[in-house]
C-alpha positions as CSV (number, residue, x, y, z in Angstrom):
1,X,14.3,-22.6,-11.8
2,X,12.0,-20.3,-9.7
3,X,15.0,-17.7,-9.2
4,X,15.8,-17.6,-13.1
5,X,11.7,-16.9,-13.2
6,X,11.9,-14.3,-10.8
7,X,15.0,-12.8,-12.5
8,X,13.1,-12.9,-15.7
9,X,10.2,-11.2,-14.3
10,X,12.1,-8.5,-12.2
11,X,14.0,-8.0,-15.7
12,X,11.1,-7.2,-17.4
13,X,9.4,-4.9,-14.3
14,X,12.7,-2.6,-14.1
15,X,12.5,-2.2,-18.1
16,X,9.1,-1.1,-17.8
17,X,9.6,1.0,-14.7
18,X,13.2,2.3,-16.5
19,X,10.8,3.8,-19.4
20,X,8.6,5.3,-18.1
21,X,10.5,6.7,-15.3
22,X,11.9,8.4,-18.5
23,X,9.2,9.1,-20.6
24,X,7.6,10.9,-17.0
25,X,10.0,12.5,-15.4
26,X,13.7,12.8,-17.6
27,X,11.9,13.6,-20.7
28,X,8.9,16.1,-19.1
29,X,8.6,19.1,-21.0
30,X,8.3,22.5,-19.1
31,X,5.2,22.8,-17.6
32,X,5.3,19.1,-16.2
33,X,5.1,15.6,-17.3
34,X,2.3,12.9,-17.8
35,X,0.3,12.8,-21.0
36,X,1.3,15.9,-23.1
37,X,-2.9,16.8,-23.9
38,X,-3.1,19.9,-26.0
39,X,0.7,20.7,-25.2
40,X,2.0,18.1,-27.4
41,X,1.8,20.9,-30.3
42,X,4.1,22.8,-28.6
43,X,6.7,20.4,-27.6
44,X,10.2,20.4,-29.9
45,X,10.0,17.6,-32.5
46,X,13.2,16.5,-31.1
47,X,11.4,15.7,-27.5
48,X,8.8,14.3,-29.0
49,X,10.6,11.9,-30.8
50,X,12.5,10.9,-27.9
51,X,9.3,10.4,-25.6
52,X,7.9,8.1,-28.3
53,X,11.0,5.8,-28.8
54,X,10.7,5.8,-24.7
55,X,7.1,4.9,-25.1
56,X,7.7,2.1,-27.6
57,X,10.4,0.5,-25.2
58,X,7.6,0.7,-22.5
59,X,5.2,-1.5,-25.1
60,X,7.8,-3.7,-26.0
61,X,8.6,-4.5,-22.5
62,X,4.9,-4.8,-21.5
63,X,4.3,-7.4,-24.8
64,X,7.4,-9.8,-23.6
65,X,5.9,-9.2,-20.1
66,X,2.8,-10.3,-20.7
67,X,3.6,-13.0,-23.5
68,X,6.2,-14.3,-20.7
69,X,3.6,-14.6,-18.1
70,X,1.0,-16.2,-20.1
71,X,3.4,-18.7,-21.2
72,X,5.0,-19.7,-18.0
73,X,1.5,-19.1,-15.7
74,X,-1.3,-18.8,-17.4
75,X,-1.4,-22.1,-19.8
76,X,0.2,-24.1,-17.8
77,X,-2.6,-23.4,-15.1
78,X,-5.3,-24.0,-17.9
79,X,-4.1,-27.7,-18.7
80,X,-4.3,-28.3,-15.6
81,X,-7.5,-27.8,-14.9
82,X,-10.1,-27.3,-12.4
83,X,-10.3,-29.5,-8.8
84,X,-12.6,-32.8,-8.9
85,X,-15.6,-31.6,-6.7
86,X,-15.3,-34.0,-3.7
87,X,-18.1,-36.5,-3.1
88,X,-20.2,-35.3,-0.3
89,X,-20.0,-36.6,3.1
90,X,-21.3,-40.0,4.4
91,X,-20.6,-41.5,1.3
């Protein structure tokens, strides 16, 4: 079970490294990549669109990232709950 977690997990990291390896580096308009700032009026509607749609597959990844996690980590730790303090010594 801890591989097919791991598999999950790694699935979800390479999608969100896959975008915005894209969205950064394939998709950078001339002039360099990273947020567009004032440049974003200049840049074809064409490239902008594609950026976004790249953008949006890097939020949808990061959503069933972090819904996965919280799900398979984070409740499950929380039902759990915290040690027993252990009695003191000589007791």
């Amino acid at each position: 079970m801890n591989v097919v977690h791991g598999l999950v997990l790694l699935n979800f990291l390479t999608g969100m490294g896959y975008a915005a390896y894209v969205l950064f580096v394939v998709l950078a308009p001339e002039g360099g990549g990273g947020p567009l700032w004032s440049r974003a009026a200049e840049v074809p509607m064409e490239l902008m669109a594609r950026r976004r749609l790249y953008a949006l597959e890097f939020w949808v990844a990061f959503a069933g990232f972090a819904v996965y996690l919280a799900l398979t980590e984070i409740v499950p730790r929380m039902r759990v709950g915290p040690e027993p303090a252990s009695p003191p010594e000589g007791e």
